[in-house]
N, C-alpha and C positions, 0 to 999 in steps of 0.2 A: 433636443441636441442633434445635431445635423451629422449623419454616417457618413463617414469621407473615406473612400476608395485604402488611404494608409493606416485608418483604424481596424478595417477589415482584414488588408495583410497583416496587420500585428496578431489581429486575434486568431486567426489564421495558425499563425507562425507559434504563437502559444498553444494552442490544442489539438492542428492537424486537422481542424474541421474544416469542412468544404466551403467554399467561397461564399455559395449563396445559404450558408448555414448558418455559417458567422453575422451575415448582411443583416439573413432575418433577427439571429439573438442579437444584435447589438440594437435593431427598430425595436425588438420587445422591452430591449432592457432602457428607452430612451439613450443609449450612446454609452451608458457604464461599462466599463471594460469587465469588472469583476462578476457582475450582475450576469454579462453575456457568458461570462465562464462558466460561472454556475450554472445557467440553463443549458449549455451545451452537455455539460457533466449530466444534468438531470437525461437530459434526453439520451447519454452514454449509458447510462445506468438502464433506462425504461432497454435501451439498446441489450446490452448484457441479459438482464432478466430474461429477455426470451428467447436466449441462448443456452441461460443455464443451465438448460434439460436436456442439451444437446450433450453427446458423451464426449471426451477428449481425452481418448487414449495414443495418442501420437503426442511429441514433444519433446524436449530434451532433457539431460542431463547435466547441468552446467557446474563448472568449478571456478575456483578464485583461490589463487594461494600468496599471501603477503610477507615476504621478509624469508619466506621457508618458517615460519613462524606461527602462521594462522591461516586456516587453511576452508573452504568453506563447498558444502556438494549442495544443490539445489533444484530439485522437479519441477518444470513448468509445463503443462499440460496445453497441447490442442488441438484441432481435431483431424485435423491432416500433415502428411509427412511432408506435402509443397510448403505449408505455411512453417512447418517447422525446420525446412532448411533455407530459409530466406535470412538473407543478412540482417533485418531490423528484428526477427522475432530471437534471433543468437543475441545479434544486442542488449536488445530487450532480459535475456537471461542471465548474459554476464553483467549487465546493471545492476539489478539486482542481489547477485549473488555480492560482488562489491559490495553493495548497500547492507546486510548480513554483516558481512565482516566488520563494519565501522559503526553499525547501528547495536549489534548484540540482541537479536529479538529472542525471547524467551518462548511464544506458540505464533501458528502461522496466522490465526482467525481467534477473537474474543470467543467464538464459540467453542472454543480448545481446553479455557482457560477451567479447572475443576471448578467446580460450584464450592467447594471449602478452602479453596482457595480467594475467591470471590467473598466470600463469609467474612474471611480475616480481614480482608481491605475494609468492609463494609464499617467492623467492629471499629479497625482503626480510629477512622473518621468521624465514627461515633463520638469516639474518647475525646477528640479533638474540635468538637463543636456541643457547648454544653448551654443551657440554658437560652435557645433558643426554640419558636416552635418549630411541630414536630416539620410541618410542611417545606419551612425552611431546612430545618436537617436533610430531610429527602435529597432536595436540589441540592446543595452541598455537595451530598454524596454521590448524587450521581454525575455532576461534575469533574468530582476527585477520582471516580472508574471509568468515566471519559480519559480521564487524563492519564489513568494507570494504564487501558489497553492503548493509549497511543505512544507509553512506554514499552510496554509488553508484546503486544500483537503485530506481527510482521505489516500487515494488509493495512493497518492503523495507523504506520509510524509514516512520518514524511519523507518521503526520497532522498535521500542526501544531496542529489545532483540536481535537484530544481532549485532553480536559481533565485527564485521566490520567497521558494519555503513554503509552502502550500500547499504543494500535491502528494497526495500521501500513495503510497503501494496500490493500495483497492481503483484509485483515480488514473493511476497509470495504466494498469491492466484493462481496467473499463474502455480507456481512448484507444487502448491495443484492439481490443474486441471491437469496436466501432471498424476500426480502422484494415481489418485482415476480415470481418465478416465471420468468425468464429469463434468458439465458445473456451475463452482461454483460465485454467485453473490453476495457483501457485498451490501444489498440492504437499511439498514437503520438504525440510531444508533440513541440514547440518551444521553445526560451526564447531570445529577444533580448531582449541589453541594449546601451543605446546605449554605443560609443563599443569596446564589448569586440575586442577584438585586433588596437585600433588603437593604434602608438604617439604622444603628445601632441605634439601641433603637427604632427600626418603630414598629406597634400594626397593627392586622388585626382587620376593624372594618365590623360587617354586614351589 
């Protein structure tokens, strides 16, 4: 399939990758737009990984509060205070913390999630797949904890704002780190909602 100059600005324009980055993954992928996505991600990620050892105690503090109602603080880590007062890395933060408020992520990384927590899931699906073999149970289940941390896990869940629907948290940060050349960590978030695990008509008493 023949790479034409408008496939490259599209792909371009979807990941922020460099002209002749895009050129090369859409020659690898024979001209598949999705295919070239994925390889530029792969290569975000090899990107990433050899950042991660890099420390990132610079970054901001971001918030988001809806209605006066819901209200959200979120740590985004990186390794310089240039890169963290640049307007796309703020963005970047108040995206996010938006994203929180509409998404409700319960830990920031699957690796968060308690292992007896994890147990219960596992049990669940047990209960819910019976007399099949074992090996098919496996995959099942690990499927349906695919599917839980990409309810659960901030980095997991899809960005609310991609237009796609596709790109999840970890994919966005990743083309950030390509893109600033530094080693960026979503290290910790909050969400209050007013009135949450109070029951109605309850009184605080001293």
């Amino acid at each position: 399939m023949t790479v034409t100059a408008d496939k490259v600005k599209d792909l371009r324009e979807k990941t922020g990758a460099g002209m002749m980055d895009c050129k090369k993954a859409l020659s690898e992928s024979g001209g598949d737009m999705e295919k070239a996505i994925d390889l530029l991600r792969q290569k975000g990620l090899a990107t990433a990984a050899k950042k991660a050892s890099r420390a990132a105690s610079e970054g901001l503090i971001g918030s988001y509060i809806h209605m006066d109602k819901l209200g959200v603080l979120v740590e985004l880590n990186c390794e310089t205070d240039f890169v963290a007062k640049t307007d796309d890395f703020r963005e970047l933060v108040k995206g996010i913390a938006m994203h929180i408020a509409a998404a409700n992520p319960t830990y920031v990384a699957r690796e968060e999630v308690p292992a007896d927590v994890i147990e219960r899931e596992k049990e669940i699906y047990r209960a819910q797949v019976t007399n099949k073999p074992p090996q098919v149970v496996e995959k099942i289940i690990e499927g349906k904890l695919d599917k839980f941390f990409g309810d659960a896990c901030l980095l997991d869940q899809v960005f609310i704002k991609d237009p796609e629907g596709k790109q999840k948290i970890k994919d966005l940060i990743t083309e950030k780190i390509a893109k600033f050349g530094e080693n960026i960590v979503l290290r910790r978030f909050v969400r209050f909602q007013l009135g949450e695990g109070l029951e109605k008509g309850a009184t605080c008493e001293n």
